[in-house]
N, C-alpha and C positions, 0 to 999 in steps of 0.2 A: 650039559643038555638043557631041554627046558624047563623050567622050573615054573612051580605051582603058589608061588608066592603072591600077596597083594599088593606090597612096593612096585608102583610104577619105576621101568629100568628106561634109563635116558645114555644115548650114547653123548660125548663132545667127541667129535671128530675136530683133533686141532694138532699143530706141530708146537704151539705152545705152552709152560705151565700154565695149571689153572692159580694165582693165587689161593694159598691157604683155606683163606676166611670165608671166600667165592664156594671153594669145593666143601665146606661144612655144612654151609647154610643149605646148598644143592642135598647133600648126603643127608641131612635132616629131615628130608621129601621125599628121595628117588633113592635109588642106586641106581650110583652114575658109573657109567664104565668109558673108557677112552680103548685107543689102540694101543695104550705102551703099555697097559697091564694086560698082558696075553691071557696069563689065568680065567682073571673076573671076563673079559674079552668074549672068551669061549664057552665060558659058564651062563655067560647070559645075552650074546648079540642076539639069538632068536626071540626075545622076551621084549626087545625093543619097542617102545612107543614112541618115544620123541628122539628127535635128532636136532642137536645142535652145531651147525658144521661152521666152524670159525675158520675162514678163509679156506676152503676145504673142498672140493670138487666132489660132488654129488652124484655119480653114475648110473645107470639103470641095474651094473651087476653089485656096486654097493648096495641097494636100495634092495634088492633081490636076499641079501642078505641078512636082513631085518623083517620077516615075514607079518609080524603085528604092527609094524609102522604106522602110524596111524597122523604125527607133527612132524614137518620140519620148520622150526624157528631159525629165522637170519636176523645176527644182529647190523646187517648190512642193509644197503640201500639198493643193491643192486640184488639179481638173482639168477645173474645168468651161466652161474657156476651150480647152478641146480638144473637137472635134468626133467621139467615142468611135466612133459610129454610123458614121460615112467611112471613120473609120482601124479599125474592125473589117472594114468591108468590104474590105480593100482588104489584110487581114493585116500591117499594120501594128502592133506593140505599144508600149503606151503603159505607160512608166514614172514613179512619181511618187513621195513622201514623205511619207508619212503621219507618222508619229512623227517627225520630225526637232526640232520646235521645244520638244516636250515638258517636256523639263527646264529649259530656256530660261525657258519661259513660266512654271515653278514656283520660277525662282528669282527672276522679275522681280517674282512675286506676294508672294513672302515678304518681297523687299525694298520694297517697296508697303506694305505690313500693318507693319513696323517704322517704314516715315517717318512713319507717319501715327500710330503708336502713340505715337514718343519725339518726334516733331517737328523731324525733322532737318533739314530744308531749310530751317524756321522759326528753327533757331539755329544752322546757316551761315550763313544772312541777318545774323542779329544780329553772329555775330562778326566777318563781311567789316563791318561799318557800326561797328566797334571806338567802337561807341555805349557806353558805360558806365551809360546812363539804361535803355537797356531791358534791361540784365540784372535778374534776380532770382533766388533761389535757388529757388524752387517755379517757375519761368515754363514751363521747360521737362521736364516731370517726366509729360507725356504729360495733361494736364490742362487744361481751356481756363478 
């Protein structure tokens, strides 16, 4: 039931492990509770303030289930696995990441545009198969 403790309780709503080291540094702050420990689950979803939902669909009767709710943090860019319309009702704020992958995604494209330009992947192939038949001096010069 609920409990009269100071420790802010954070749920992760996720189907995956949390690393170790992740869930220390968290448990050094909060008590953090997930779904697969039913115990702590029950012991403390009412106590919830923040919500961390990693790829995780966020409902109006989850959200109903957390009566202190107060965060939802996305480490995503989108949020439309969050139910906005609930969690405005209910003054809940919802934080997300827009720009995060931005540069990420610019450097994944430029190195994209150079494989396909010099044919990189096509003569790491060659040189892992230390074939001497399919080398040539023009083969790989961005040219088909």
């Amino acid at each position: 039931m609920a409990t009269s403790n100071r420790i802010p309780v954070i749920c992760l709503y996720t189907k995956y492990n949390i690393p170790s080291e992740q869930m220390q540094l968290l448990e050094g702050h909060f008590i953090v509770i997930t779904e697969k420990d039913k115990d702590r689950w029950l012991k403390y979803k009412n106590d919830v303030i923040a919500v961390v939902p990693l790829r995780h669909k966020l409902t109006e009767d989850i959200l109903d289930e957390h009566p202190k709710l107060r965060i939802i943090s996305l480490s995503s860019v989108g949020y439309d696995h969050i139910d906005l319309h609930a969690a405005a009702k209910r003054g809940i704020r919802v934080g997300y990441a827009p720009n995060i992958p931005n540069e990420a995604t610019a450097e994944i494209t430029i190195s994209l545009i150079l494989n396909t330009a010099r044919r990189i992947v096509e003569g790491d192939r060659i040189c892992r198969l230390n074939d001497t038949n399919q080398f040539s001096l023009n083969r790989l010069l961005g040219r088909f």
